[in-house]
PyMOL Python script that loads the backbone (N, CA, C, O; Angstrom):
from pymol import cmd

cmd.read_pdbstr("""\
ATOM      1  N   UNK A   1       0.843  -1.178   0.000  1.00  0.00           N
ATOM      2  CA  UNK A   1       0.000   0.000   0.000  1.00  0.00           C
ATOM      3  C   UNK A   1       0.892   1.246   0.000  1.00  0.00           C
ATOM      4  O   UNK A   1       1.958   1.304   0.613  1.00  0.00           O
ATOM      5  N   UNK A   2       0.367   2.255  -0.746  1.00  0.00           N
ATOM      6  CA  UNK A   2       1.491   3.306  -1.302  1.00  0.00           C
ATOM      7  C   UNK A   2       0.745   4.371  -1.613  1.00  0.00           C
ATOM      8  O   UNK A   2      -0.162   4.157  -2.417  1.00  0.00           O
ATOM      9  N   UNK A   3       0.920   5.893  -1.039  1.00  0.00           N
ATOM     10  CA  UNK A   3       0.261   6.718  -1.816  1.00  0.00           C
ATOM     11  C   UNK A   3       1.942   7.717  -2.564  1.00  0.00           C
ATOM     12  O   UNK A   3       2.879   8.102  -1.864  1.00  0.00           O
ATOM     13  N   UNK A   4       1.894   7.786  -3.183  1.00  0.00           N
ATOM     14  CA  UNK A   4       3.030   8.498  -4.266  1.00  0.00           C
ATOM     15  C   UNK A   4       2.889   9.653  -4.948  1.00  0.00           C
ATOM     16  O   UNK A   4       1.890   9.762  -5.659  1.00  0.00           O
ATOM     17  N   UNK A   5       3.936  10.851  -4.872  1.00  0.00           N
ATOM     18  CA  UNK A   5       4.047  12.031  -5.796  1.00  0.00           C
ATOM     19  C   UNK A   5       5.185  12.161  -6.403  1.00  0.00           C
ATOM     20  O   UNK A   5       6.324  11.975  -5.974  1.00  0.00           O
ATOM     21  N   UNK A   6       4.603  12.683  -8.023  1.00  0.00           N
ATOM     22  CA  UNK A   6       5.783  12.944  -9.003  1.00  0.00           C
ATOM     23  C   UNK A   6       5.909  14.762  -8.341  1.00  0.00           C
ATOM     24  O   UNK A   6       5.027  15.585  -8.583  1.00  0.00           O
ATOM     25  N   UNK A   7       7.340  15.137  -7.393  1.00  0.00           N
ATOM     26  CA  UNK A   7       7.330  16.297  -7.148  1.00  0.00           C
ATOM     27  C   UNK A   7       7.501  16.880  -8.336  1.00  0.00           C
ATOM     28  O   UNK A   7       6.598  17.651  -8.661  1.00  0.00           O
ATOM     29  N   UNK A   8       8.704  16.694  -9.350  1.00  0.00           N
ATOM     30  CA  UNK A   8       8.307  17.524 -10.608  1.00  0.00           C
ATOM     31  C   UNK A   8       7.213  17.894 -11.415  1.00  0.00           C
ATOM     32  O   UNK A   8       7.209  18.965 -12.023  1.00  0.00           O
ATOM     33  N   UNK A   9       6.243  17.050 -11.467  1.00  0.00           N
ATOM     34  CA  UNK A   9       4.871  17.373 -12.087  1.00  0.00           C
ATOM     35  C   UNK A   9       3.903  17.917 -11.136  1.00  0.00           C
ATOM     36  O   UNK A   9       2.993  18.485 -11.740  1.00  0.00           O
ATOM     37  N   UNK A  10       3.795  17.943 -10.097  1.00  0.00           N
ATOM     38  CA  UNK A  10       3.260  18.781  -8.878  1.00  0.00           C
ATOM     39  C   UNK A  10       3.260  20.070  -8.922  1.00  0.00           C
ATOM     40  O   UNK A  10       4.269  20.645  -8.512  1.00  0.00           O
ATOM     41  N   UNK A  11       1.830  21.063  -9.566  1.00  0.00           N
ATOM     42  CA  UNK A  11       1.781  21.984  -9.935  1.00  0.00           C
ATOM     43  C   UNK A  11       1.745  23.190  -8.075  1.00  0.00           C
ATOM     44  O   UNK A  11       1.805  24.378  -7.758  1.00  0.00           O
ATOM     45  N   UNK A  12       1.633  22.048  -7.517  1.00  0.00           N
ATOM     46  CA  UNK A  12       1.495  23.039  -6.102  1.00  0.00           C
ATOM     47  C   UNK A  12      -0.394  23.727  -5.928  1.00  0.00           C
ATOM     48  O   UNK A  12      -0.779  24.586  -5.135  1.00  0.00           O
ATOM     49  N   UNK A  13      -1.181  23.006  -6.915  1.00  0.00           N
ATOM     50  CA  UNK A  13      -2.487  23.970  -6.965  1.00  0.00           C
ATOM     51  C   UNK A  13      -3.393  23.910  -5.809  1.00  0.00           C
ATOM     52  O   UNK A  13      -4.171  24.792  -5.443  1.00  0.00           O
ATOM     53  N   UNK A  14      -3.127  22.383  -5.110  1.00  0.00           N
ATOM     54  CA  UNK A  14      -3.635  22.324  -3.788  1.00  0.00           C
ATOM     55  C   UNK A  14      -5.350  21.615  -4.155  1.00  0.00           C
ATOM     56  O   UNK A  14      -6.135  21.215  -3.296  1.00  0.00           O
ATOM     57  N   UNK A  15      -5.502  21.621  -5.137  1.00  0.00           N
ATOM     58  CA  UNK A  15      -6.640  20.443  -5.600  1.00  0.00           C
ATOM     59  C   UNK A  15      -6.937  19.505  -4.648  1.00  0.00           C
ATOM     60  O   UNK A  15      -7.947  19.402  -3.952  1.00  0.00           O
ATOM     61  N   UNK A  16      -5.833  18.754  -4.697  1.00  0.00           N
ATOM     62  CA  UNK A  16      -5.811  17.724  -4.024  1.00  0.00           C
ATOM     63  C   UNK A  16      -5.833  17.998  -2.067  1.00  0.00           C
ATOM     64  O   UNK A  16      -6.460  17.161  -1.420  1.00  0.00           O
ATOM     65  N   UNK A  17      -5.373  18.766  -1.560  1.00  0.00           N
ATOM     66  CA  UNK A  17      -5.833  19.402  -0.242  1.00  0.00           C
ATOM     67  C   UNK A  17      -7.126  19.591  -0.071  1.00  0.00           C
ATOM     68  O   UNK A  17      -7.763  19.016   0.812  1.00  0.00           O
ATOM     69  N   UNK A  18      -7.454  20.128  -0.611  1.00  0.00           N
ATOM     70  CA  UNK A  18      -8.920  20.606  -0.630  1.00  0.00           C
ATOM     71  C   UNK A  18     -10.198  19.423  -0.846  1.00  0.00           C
ATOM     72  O   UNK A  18     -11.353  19.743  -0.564  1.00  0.00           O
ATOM     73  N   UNK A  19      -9.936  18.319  -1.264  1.00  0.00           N
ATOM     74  CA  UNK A  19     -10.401  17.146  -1.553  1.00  0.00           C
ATOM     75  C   UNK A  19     -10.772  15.862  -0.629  1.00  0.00           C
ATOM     76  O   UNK A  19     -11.621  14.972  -0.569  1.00  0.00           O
ATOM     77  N   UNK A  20      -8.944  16.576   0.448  1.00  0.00           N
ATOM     78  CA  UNK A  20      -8.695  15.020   1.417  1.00  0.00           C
ATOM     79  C   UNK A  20     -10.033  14.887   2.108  1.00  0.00           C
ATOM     80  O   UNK A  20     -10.608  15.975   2.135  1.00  0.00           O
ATOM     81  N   UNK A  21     -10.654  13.999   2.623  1.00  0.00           N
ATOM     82  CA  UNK A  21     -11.531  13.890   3.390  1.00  0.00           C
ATOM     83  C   UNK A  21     -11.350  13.428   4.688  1.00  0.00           C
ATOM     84  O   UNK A  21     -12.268  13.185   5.471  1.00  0.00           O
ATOM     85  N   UNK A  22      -9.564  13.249   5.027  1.00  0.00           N
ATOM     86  CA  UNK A  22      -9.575  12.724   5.858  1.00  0.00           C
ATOM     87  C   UNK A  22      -8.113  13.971   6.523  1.00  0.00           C
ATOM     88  O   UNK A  22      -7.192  13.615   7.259  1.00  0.00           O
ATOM     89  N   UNK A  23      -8.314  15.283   6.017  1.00  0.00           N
ATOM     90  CA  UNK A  23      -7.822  15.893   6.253  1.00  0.00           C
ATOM     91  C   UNK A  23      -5.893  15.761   6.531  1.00  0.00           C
ATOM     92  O   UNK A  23      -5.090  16.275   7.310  1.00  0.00           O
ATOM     93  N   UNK A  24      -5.834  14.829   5.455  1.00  0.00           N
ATOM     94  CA  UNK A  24      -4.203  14.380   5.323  1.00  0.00           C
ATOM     95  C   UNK A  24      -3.344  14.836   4.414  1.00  0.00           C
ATOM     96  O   UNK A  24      -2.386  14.068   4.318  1.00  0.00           O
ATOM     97  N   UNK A  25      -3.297  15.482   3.917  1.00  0.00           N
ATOM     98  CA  UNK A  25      -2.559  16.301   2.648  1.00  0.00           C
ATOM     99  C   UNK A  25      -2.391  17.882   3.187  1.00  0.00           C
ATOM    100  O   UNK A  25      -3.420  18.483   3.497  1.00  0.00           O
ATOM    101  N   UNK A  26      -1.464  18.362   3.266  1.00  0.00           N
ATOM    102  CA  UNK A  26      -1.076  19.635   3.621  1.00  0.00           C
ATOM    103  C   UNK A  26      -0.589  20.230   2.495  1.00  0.00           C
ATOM    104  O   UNK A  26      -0.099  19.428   1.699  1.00  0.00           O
ATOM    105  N   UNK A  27      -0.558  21.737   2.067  1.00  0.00           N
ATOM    106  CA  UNK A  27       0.112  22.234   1.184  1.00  0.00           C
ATOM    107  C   UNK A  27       1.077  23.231   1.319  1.00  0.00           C
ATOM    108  O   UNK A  27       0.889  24.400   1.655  1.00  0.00           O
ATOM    109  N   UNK A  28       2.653  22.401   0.885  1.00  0.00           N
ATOM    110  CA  UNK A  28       3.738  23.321   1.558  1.00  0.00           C
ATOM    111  C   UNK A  28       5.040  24.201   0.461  1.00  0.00           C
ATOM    112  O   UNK A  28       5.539  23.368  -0.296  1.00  0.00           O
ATOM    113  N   UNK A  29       5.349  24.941   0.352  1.00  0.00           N
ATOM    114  CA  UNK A  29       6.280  25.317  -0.296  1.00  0.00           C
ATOM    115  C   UNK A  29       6.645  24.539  -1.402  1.00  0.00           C
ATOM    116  O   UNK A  29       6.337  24.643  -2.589  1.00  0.00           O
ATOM    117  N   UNK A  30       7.689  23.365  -0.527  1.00  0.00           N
ATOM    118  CA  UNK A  30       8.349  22.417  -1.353  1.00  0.00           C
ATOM    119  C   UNK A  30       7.480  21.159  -1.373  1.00  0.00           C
ATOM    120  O   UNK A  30       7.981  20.053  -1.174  1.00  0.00           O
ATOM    121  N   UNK A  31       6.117  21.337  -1.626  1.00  0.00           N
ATOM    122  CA  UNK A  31       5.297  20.546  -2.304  1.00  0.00           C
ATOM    123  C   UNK A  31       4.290  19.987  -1.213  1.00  0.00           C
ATOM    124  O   UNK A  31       4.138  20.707  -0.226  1.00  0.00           O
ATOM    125  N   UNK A  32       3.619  18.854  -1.262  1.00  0.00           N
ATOM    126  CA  UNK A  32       2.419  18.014  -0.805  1.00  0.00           C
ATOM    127  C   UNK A  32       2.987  17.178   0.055  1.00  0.00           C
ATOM    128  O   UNK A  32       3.627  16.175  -0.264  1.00  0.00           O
ATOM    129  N   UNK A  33       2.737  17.624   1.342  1.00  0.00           N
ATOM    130  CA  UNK A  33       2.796  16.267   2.500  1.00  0.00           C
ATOM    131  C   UNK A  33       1.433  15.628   2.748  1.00  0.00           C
ATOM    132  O   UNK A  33       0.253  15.971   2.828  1.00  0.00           O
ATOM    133  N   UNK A  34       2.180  14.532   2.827  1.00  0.00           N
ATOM    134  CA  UNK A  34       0.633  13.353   3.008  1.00  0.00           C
ATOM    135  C   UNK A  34       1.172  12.464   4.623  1.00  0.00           C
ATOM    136  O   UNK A  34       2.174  11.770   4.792  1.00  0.00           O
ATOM    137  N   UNK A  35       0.041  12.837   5.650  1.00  0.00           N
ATOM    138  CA  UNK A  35       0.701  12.247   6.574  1.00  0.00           C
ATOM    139  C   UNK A  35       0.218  11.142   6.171  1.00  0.00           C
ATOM    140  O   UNK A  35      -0.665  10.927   5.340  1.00  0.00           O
ATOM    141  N   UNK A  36       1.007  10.247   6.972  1.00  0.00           N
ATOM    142  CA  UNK A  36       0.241   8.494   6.552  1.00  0.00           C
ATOM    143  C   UNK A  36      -0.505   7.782   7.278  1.00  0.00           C
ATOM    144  O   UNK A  36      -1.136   6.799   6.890  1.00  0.00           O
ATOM    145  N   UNK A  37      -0.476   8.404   8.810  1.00  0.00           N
ATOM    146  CA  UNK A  37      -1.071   8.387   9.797  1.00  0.00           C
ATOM    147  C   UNK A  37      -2.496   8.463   9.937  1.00  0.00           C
ATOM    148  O   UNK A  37      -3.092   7.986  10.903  1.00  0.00           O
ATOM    149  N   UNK A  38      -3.147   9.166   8.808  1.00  0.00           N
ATOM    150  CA  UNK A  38      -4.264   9.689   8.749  1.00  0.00           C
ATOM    151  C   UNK A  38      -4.693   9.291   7.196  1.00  0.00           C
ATOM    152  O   UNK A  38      -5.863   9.425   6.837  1.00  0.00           O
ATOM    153  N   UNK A  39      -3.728   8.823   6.353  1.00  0.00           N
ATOM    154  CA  UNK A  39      -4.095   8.666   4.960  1.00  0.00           C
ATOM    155  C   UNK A  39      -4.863   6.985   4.964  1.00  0.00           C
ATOM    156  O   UNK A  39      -4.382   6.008   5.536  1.00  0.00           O
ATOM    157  N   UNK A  40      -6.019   7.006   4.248  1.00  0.00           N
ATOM    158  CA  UNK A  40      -6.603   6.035   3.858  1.00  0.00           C
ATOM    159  C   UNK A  40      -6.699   5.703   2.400  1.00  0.00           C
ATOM    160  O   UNK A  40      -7.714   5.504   1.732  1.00  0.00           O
ATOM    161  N   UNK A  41      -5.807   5.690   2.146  1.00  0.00           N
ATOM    162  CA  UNK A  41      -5.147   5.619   0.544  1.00  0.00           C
ATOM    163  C   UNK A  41      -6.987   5.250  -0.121  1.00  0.00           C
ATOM    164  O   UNK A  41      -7.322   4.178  -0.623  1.00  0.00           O
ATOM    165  N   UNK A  42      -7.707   6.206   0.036  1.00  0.00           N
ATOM    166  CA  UNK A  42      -8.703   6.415  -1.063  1.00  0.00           C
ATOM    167  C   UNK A  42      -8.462   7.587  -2.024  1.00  0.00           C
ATOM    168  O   UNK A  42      -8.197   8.725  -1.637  1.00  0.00           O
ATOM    169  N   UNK A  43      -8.594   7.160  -3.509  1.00  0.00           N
ATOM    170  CA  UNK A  43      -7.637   7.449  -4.150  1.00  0.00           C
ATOM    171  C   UNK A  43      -8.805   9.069  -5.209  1.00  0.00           C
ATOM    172  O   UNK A  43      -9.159   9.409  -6.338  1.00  0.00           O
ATOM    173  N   UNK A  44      -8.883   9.423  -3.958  1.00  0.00           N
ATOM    174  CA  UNK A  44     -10.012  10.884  -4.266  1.00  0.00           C
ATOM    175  C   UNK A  44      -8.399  11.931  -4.921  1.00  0.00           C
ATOM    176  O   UNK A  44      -8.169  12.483  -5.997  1.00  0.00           O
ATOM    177  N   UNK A  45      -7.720  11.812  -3.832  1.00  0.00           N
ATOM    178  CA  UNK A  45      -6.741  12.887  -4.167  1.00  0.00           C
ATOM    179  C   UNK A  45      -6.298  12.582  -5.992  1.00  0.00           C
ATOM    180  O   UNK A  45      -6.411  13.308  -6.979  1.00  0.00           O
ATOM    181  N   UNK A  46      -5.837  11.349  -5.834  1.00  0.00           N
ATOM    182  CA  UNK A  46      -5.577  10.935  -6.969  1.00  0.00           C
ATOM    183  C   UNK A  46      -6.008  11.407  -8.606  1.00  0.00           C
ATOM    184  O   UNK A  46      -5.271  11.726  -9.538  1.00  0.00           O
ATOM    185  N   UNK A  47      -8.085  11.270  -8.503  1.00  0.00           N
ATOM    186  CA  UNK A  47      -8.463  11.213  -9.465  1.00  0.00           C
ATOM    187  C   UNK A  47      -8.773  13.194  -9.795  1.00  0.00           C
ATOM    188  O   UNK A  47      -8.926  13.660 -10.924  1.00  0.00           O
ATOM    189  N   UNK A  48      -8.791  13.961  -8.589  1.00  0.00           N
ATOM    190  CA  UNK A  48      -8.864  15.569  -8.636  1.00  0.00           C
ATOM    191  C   UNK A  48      -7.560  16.261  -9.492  1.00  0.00           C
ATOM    192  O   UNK A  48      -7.617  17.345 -10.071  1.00  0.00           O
ATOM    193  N   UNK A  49      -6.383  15.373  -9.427  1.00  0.00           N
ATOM    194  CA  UNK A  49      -4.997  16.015  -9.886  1.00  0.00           C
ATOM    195  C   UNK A  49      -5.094  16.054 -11.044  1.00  0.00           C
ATOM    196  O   UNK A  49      -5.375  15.098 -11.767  1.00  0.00           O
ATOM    197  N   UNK A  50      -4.767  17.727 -11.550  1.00  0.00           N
ATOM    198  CA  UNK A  50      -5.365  17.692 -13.067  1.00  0.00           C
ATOM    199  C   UNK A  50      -3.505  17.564 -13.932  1.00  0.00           C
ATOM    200  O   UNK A  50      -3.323  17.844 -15.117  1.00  0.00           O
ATOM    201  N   UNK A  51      -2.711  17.232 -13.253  1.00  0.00           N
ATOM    202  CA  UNK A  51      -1.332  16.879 -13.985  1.00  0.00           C
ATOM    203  C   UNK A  51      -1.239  15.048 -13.935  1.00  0.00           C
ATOM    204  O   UNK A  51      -0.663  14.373 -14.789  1.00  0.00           O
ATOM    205  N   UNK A  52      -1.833  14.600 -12.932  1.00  0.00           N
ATOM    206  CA  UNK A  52      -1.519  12.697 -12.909  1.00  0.00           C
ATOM    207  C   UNK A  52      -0.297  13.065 -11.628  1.00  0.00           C
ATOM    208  O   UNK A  52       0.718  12.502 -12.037  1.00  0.00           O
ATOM    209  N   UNK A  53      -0.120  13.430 -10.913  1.00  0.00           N
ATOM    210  CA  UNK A  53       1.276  13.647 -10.200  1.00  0.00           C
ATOM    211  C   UNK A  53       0.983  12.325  -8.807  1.00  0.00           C
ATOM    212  O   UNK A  53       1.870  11.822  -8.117  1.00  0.00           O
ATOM    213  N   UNK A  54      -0.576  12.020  -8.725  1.00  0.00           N
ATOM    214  CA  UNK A  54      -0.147  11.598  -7.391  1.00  0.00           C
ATOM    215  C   UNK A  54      -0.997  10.276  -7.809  1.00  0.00           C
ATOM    216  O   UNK A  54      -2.028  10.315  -8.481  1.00  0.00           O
ATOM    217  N   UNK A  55      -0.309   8.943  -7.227  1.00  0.00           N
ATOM    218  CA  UNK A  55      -0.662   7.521  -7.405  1.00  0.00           C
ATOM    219  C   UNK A  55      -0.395   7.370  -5.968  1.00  0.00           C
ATOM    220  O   UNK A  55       0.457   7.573  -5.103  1.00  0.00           O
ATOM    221  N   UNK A  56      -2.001   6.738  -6.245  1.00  0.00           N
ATOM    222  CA  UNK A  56      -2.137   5.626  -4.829  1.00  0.00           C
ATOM    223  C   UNK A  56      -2.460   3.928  -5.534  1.00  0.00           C
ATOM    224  O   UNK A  56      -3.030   3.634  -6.584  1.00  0.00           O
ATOM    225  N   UNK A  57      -1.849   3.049  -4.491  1.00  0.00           N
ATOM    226  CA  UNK A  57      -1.932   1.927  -4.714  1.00  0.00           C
ATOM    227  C   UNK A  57      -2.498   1.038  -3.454  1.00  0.00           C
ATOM    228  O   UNK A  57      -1.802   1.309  -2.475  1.00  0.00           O
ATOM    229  N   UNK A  58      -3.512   0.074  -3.126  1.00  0.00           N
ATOM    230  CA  UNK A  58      -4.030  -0.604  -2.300  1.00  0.00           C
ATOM    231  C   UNK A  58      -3.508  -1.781  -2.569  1.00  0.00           C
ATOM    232  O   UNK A  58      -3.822  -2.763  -1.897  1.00  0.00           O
TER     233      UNK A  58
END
""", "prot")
cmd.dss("prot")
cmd.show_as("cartoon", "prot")
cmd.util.cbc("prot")
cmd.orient("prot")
């Protein structure tokens, strides 16, 4: 189980923040923290990213 970001293709738009439902994605400078603690690799963030930057895997 894996949630994954391409930081180079990571436009920083925060889409994906705004989405978490489980309030796990932060939006920082040097890109998208995902705590894991709180991530339920449902793959909402995933399908909102309008570059493909972030893969989750179950």
């Amino acid at each position: 189980m894996a949630w994954e970001i391409t930081k180079e293709r990571c436009l920083r738009c925060g889409a994906c923040v705004s989405v978490c439902p489980v309030l796990a994605l932060e939006l920082r400078e040097s890109g998208i923290l995902n705590d894991s603690g709180k991530c339920t690799l449902c793959p909402i963030c995933e399908r909102v990213c309008p570059v493909g930057a972030i893969r989750v895997e179950k």
